[in-house]
C-alpha positions in Angstrom: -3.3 5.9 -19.4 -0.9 3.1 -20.5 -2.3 0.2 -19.2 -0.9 -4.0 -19.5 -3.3 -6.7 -19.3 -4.3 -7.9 -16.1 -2.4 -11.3 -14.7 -3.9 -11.3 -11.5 -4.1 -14.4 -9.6 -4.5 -13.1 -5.6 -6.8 -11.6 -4.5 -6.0 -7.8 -2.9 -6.7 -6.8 0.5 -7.1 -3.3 1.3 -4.2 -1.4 3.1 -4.0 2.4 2.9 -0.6 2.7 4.3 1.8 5.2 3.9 5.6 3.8 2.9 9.0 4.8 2.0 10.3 3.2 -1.5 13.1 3.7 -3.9 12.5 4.1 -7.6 14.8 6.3 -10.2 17.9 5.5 -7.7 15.8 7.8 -5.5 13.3 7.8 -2.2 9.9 8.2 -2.9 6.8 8.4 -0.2 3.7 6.4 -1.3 0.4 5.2 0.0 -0.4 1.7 -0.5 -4.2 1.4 -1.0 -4.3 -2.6 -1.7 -1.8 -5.4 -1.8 -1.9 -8.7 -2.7 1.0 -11.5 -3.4 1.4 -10.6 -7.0 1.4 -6.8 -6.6 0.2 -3.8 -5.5 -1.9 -0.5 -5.9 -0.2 2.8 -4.9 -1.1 6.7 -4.7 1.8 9.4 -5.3 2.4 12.9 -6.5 1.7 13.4 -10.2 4.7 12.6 -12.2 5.8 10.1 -9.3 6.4 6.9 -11.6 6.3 5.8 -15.4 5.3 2.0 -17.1 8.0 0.0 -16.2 10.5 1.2 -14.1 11.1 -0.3 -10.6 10.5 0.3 -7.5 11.6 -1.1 -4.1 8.9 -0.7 -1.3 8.7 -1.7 2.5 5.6 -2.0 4.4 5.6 -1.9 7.8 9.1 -3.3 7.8 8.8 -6.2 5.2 10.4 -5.6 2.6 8.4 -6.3 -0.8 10.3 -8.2 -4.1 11.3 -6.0 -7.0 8.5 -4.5 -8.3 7.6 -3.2 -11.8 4.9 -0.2 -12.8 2.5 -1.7 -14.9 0.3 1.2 -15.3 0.4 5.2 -14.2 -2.9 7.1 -13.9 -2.3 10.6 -12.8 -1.5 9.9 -8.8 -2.1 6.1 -9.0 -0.4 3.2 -10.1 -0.2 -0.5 -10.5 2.8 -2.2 -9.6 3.4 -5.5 -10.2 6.2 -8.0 -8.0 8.8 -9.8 -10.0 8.4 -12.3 -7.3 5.5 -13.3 -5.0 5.1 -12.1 -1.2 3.9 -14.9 1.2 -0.2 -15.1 1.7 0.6 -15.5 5.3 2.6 -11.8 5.3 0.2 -10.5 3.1 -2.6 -11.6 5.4 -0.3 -10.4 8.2 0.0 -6.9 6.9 -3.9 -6.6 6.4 -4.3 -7.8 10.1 -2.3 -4.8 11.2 -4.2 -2.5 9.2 -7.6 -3.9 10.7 -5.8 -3.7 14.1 -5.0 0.0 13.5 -8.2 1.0 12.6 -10.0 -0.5 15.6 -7.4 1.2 18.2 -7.9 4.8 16.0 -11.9 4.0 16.3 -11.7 3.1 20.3 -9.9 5.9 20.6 -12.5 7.9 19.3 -15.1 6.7 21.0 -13.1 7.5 24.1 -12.4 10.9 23.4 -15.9 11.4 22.6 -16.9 10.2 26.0 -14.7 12.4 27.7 -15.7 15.4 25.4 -19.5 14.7 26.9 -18.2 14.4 30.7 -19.3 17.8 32.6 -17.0 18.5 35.8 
């Protein structure tokens, strides 16, 4: 694993998200697991990037700055933004991901309440 040393200065929220990017002049699918102004973690297909290229992402329709991989191990990667993303949209972004999870969890509970309804 090639690996830079850390610069990190925010502090990453989880996201688990799966997104559309661009790296190689081509579209890739990958799932961001954490964010944060400064960068980002993401999951791919083995092979998917390599230390220092760039790649273009855009979660839940923000668009991200440039970023740069800064490490590749196997399916996971570091990437790292030539420019910073807001606190408020990265706070934003997390919110939605918390808002998600509770609807998928009520909905759960609902189901399971209907499941256990005898006619």
């Amino acid at each position: 694993m090639k690996k830079v040393e850390s610069t990190r200065s925010a502090e990453r929220k989880p996201l688990e998200m799966l997104v559309k990017g661009r790296s190689r002049s081509r579209p890739i699918f990958v799932e961001i697991l954490d964010v944060s102004e400064g960068g980002c973690k993401v999951k791919g297909s083995p092979g998917f990037a390599e230390v220092g290229e760039n790649i273009l992402l855009r979660i839940d329709g923000v668009h991200t700055p440039v970023g740069r991989f800064v490490w590749v191990d196997g399916k996971h990667a570091g990437v790292a933004f030539e420019g910073k993303m807001h606190p408020a949209i990265v706070d934003h972004l997390h919110k939605e991901r918390l808002r998600r999870l509770e609807e998928r969890e009520k909905g759960r509970k609902l189901a399971q309440q209907y499941k256990n309804v005898s006619y």
